[in-house]
C-alpha positions as CSV (number, residue, x, y, z in Angstrom):
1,X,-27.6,20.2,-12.9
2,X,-24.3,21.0,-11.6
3,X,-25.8,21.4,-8.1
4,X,-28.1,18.3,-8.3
5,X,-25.1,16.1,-9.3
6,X,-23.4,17.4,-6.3
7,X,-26.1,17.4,-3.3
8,X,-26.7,13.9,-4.8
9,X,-23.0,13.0,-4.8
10,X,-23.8,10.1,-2.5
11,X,-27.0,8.5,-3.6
12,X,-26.4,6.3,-6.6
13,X,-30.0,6.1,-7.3
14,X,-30.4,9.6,-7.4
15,X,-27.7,10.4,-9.8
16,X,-29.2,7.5,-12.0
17,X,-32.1,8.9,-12.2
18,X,-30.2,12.2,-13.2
19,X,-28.4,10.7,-15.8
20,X,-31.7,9.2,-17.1
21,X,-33.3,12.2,-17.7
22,X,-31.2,14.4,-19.5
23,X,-27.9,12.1,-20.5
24,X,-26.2,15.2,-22.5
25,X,-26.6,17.7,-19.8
26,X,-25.8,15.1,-17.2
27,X,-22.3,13.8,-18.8
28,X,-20.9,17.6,-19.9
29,X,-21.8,19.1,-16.3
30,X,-20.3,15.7,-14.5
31,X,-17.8,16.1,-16.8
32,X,-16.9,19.8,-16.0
33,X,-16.9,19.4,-12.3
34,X,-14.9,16.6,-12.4
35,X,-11.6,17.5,-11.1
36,X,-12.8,19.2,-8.0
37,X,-14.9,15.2,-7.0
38,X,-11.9,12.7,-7.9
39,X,-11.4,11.7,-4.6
40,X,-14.6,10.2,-4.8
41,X,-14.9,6.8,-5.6
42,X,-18.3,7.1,-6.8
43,X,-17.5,9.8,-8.9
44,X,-14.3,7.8,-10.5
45,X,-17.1,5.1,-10.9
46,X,-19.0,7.8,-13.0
47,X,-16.3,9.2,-14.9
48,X,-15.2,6.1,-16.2
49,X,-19.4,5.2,-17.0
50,X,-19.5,8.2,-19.1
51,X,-16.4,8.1,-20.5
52,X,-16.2,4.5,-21.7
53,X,-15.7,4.2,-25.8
54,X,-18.4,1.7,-26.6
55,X,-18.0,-0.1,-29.8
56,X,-21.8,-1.2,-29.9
57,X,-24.5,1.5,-30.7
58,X,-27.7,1.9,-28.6
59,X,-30.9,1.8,-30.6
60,X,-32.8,2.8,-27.7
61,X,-36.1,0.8,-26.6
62,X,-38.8,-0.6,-28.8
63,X,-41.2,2.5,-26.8
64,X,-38.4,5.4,-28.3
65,X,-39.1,3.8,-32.0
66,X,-43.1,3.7,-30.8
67,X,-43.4,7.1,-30.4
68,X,-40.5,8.1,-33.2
69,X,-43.0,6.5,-35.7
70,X,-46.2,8.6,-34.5
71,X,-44.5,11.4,-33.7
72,X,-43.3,11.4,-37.5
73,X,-46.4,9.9,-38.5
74,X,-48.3,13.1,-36.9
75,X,-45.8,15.4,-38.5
76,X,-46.2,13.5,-42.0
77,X,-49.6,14.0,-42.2
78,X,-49.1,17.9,-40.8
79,X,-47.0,18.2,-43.8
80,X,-49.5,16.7,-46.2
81,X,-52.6,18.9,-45.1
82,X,-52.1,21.0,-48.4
83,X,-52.6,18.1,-50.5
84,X,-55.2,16.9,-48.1
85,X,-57.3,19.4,-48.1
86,X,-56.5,21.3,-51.6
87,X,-55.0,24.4,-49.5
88,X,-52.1,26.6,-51.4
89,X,-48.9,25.7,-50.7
90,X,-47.4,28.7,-51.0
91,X,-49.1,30.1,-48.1
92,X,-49.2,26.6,-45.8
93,X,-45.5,26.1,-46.0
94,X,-43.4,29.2,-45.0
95,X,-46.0,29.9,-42.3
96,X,-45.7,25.9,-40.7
97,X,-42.4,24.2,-41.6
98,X,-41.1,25.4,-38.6
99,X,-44.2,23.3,-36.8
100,X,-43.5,19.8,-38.8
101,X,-39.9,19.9,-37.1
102,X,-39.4,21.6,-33.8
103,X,-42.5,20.8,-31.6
104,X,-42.2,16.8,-32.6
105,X,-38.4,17.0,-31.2
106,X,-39.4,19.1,-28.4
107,X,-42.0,16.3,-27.0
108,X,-39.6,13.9,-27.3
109,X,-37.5,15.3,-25.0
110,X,-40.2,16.2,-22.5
111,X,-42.1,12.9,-23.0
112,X,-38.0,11.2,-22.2
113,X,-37.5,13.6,-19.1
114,X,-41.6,13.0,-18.5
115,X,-42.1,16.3,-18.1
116,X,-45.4,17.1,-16.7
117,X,-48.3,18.9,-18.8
118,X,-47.9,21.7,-15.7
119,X,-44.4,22.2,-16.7
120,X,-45.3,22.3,-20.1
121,X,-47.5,24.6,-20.0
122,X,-45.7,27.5,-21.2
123,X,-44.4,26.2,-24.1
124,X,-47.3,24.3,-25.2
125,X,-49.2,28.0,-24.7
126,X,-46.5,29.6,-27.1
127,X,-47.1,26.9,-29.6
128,X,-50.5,27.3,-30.0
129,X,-50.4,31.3,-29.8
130,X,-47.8,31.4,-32.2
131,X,-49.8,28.7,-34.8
132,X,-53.1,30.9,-34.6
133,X,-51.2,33.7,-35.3
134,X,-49.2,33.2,-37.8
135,X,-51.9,31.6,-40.1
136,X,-54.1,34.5,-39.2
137,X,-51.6,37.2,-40.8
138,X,-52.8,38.5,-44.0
139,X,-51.9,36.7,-47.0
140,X,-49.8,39.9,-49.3
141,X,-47.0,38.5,-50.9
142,X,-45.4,42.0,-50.6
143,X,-45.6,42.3,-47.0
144,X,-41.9,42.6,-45.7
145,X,-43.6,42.0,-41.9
146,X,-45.2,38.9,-43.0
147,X,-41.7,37.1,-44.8
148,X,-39.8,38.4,-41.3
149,X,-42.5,36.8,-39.5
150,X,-42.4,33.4,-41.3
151,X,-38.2,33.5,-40.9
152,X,-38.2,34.1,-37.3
153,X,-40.6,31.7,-36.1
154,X,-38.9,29.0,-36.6
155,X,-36.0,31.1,-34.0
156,X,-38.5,30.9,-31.7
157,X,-39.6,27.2,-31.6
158,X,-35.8,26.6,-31.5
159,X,-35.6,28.6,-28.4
160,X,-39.1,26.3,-27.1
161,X,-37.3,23.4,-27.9
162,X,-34.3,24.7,-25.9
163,X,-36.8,25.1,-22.8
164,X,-37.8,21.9,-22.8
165,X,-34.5,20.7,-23.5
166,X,-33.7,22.0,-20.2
167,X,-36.9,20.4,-18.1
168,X,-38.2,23.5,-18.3
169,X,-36.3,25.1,-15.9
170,X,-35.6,28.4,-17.5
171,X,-32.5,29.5,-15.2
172,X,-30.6,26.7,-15.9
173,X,-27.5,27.8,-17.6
174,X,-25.6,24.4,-17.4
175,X,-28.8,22.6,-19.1
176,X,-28.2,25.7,-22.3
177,X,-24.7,24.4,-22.6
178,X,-25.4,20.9,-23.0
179,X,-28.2,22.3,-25.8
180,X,-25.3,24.2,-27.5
181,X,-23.5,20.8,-27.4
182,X,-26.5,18.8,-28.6
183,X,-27.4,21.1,-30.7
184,X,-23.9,20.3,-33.1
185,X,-23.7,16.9,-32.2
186,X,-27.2,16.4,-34.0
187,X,-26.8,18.2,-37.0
188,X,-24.0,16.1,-37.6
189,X,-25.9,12.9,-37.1
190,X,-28.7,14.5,-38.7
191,X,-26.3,15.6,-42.0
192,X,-25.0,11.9,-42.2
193,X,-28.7,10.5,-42.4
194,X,-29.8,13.1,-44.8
195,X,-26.6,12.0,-46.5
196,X,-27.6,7.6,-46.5
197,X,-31.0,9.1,-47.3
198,X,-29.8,10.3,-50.5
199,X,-28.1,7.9,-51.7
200,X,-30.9,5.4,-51.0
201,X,-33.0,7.3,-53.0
202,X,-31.1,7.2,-55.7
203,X,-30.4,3.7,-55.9
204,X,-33.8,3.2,-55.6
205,X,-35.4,5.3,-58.2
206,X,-32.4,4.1,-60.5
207,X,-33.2,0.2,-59.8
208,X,-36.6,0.3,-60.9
209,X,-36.0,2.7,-63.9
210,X,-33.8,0.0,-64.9
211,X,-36.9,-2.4,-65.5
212,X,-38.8,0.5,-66.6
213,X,-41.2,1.9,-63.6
214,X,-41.1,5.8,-63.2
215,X,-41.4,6.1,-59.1
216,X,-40.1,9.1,-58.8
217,X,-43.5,10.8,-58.1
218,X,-44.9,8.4,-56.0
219,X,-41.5,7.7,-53.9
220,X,-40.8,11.1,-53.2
221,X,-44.6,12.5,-51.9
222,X,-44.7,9.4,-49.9
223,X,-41.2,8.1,-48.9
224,X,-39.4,10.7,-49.4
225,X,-41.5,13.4,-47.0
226,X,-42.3,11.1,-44.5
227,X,-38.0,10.3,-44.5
228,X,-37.7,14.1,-44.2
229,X,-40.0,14.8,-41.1
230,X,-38.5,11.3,-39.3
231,X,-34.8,12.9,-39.7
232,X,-34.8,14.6,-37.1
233,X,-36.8,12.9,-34.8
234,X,-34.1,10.0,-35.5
235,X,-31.3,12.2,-35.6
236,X,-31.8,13.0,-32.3
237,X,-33.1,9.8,-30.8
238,X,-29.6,8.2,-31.9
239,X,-27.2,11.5,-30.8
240,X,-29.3,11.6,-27.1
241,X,-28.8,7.5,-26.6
242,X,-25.6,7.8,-28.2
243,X,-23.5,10.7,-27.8
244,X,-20.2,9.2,-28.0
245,X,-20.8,8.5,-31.5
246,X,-20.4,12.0,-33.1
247,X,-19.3,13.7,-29.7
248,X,-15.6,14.0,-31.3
249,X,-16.4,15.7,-34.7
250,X,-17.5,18.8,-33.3
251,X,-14.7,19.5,-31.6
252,X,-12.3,18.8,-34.8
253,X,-14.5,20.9,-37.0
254,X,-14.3,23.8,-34.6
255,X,-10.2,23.5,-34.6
256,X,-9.8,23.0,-38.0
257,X,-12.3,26.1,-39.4
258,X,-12.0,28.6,-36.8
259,X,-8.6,29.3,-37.4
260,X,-9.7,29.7,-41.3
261,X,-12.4,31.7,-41.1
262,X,-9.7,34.0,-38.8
263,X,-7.6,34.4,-41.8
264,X,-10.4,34.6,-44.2
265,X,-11.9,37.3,-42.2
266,X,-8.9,39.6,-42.2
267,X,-8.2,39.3,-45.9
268,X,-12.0,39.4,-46.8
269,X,-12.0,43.0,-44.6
270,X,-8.5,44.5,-46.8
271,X,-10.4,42.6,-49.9
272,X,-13.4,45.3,-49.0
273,X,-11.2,48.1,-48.8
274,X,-9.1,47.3,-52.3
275,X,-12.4,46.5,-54.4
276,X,-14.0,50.0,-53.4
277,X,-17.3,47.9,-52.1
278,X,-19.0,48.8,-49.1
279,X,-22.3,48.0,-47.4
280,X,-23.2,51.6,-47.1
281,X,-24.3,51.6,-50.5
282,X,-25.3,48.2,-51.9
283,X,-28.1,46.5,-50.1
284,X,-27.5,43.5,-51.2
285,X,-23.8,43.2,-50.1
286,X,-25.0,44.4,-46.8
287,X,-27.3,41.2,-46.5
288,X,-24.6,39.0,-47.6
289,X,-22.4,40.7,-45.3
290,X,-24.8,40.1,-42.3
291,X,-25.3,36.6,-43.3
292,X,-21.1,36.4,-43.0
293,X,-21.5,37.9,-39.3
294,X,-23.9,35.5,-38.0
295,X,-22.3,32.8,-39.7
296,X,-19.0,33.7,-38.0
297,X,-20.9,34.5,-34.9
298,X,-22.5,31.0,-34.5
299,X,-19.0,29.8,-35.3
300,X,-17.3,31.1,-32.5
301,X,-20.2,29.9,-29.8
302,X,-19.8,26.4,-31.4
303,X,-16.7,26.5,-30.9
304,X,-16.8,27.5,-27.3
305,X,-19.0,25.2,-26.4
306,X,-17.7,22.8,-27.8
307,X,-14.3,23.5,-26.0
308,X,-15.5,23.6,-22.3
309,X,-13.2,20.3,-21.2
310,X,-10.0,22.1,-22.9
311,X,-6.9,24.3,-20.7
312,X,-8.0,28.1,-20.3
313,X,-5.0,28.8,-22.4
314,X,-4.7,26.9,-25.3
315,X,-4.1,27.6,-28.7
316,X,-7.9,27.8,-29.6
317,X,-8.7,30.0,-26.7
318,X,-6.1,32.6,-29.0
319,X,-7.8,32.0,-31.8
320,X,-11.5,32.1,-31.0
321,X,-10.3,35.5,-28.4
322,X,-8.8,37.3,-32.1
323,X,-11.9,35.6,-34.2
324,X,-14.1,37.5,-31.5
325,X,-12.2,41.0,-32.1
326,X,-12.5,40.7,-35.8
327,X,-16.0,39.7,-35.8
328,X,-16.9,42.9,-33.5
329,X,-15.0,45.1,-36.1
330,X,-17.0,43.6,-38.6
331,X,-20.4,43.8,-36.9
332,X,-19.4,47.3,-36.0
333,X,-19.1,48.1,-39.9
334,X,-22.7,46.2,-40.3
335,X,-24.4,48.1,-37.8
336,X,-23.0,51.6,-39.0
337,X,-23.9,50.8,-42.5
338,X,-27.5,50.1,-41.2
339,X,-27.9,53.1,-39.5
340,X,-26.3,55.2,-42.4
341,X,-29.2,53.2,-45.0
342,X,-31.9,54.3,-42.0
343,X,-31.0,58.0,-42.0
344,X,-30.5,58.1,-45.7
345,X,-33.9,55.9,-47.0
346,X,-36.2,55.8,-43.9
347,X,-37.2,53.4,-41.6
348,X,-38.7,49.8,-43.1
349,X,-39.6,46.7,-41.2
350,X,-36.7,45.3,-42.5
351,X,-33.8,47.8,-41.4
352,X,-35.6,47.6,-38.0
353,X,-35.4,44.0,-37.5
354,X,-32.0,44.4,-39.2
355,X,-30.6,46.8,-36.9
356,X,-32.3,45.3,-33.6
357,X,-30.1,41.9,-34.6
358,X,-27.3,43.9,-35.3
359,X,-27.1,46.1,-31.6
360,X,-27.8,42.5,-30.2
361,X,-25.2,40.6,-31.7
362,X,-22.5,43.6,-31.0
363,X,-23.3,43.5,-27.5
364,X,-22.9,39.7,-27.2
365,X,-19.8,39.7,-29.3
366,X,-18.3,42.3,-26.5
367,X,-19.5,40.2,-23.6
368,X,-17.9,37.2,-25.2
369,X,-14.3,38.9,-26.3
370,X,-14.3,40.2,-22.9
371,X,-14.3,36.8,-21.0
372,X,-12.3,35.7,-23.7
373,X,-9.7,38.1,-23.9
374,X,-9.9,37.4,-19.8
375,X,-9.4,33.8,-20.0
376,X,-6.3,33.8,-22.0
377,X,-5.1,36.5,-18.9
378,X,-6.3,34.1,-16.8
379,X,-8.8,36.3,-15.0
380,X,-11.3,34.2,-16.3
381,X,-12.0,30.5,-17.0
382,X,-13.8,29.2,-20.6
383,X,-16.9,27.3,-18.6
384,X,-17.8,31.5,-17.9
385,X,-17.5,32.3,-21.5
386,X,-19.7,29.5,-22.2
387,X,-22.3,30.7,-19.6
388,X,-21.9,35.0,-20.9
389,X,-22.9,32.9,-24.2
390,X,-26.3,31.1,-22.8
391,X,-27.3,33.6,-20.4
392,X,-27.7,36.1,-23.8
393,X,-29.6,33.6,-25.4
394,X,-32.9,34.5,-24.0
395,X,-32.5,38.2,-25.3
396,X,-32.7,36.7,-28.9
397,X,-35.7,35.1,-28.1
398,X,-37.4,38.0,-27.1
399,X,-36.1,39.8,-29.9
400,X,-37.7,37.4,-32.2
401,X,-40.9,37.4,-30.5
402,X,-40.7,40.7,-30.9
403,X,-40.3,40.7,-34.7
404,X,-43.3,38.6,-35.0
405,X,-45.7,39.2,-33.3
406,X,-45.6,43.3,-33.1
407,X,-44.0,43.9,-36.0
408,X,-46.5,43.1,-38.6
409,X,-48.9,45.5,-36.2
410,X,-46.6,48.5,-36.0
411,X,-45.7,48.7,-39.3
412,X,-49.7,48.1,-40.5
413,X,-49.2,44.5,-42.3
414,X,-47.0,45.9,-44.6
């Protein structure tokens, strides 16, 4: 993008239709560059379009609530096939949630950028690969590859959805920044729906108790579900057309958290050491402490991303660089107490796809304090710790591929 924006510096229509296609990635790029282009009238024209506080909300045309409604009306009736067709729930749901959500949100985006079905070709390929397959594993509740399986797919349509997000240009690095940003921006729109969803519910199912109807039944398989698979559709509909609207809570939710989650790292590590716990030895405090990791991990790229605009060396930059030493210190504890379980118990699907996470995540984590640690030295600017993050992103894909697709074969469907 950031080339496009500025071999088309001087063609208005050209950087309109830019800005049409991909209005996140457009504004954070223009954004970016913007100090080196403000001799430019045009791009002081530009700056001021993208930067303008509107008081009015866009809703979009009446076409973006067409296809909204069938898009959700497709993923409704995806979601209903179990009832449809009398098929067990138990095995339709952890296998396809993933597909009620992410492939709807990914065609919005290509049928906005009107991507062609060439381009899409990939993805659409993945999609349907990774739908046969999935439903084709065997159906043993016990089977450790299977549950992996079923919680990484939905990784991996995230990652489709970031390819399209991008036009389908997989070396774009500036288009996976704008998805980080997006990516934040929406869940917040998408948490205050779910929120106003709620509440509606309950006021409504309360209201007609009140003159004695029971709709709880009825409202929820109907309403309800098809309210659930249209939130994100809408959620991102609204944060693409409007991004000014919850563009400024990410940033303050980074500020305010990462500096607690700092402290609450260091004392949670002595905490370890005075209560005699350890992850060498109890399995289950070495889940919760990997769930901590990539909690505190997704954290800190939030928060970079979300901190792009900001001086090399402010106060954030100090306390996302210590945030990234900790974390490392504590990944390095995860991935040694893995390795220790491996050596003592054997190999299982699940320490595999444990310790394949793990080696990933420490390696990223060192990328990351590096430019980090360079940036508050000034070697280094935060737009390249943003891009060490996005050019790693890939990897996890693969890796998750990975865990679903072979894993269930090496390890014999067990």
């Amino acid at each position: 993008m950031k080339e496009l924006i500025l071999s088309h510096l001087d063609q208005p229509v050209e950087l309109e239709k830019l800005y049409r296609k991909n209005k996140s990635e457009f504004k954070s790029t223009f954004n970016f560059i913007y100090p080196e282009l403000q001799e430019n009238e045009l791009a002081r024209f530009w700056y001021a379009r993208l930067n303008y506080e509107s008081e009015s909300v866009g809703w979009g045309k009446s076409s973006d609530w067409a296809f909204i409604l069938i898009a959700a009306g497709i993923a409704y009736l995806i979601a209903k096939l179990p009832a449809i067709f009398d098929w067990d729930e138990d095995f339709f749901f952890p296998r396809n949630l993933g597909f009620i959500v992410f492939p709807f949100v990914s065609a919005y985006f290509a049928w906005k950028q009107k991507l062609t079905l060439k381009s899409l070709s990939i993805p659409l390929g993945i999609l349907l690969i990774a739908g046969i397959y999935i439903n084709l594993l065997p159906n043993n509740e016990e089977s450790d590859t299977l549950v992996l399986a079923c919680i990484h797919l939905p990784l991996l349509l995230w990652g489709i959805l970031g390819f399209v997000f991008g036009g389908t240009h997989p070396k774009n690095l500036d288009s996976r920044l704008a998805f980080l940003n997006f990516n934040g921006d929406s869940v917040i729109m998408g948490a205050v729906l779910g929120l106003s969803g709620m509440i509606l519910s309950g006021i409504t199912i309360g209201l007609f108790s009140l003159i004695g109807l029971k709709i709880e039944e009825f409202y929820f398989e109907y309403i309800g579900l098809f309210g659930l698979v249209a939130a994100p559709l809408i959620a991102t509909h609204l944060t693409y057309t409007n991004p000014q609207l919850v563009n400024k809570v990410p940033p303050i939710v980074a500020k305010i958290f990462s500096p607690l989650v700092l402290v609450m790292l260091v004392i949670y590590l002595g905490a370890i050491v005075y209560s005699g716990k350890d992850p060498y030895n109890d399995r289950e405090f070495l889940l919760l402490f990997n769930m901590l990791l990539i909690g505190v991990m997704a954290l800190i790229f939030f928060s970079v991303a979300e901190s792009l605009e900001e001086e090399k060396r402010s106060v954030g930059t100090w306390v996302l660089s210590a945030l990234s030493v900790v974390t490392v210190v504590v990944n390095g504890i995860a991935l040694s107490a893995i390795v220790f379980r491996i050596s003592e118990f054997g190999i299982t699907p699940n320490r595999m796809a444990v310790l394949g996470i793990n080696i990933l995540m420490l390696i990223h984590l060192v990328l990351v304090c590096i430019k980090l640690i360079g940036t508050i030295h000034g070697k280094s600017e935060i737009k390249e710790v943003g891009i060490t993050i996005v050019r790693f992103l890939p990897v996890y894909v693969l890796w998750t591929a990975i865990v679903i697709f072979l894993f269930p074969v090496l390890f014999g469907f067990s």
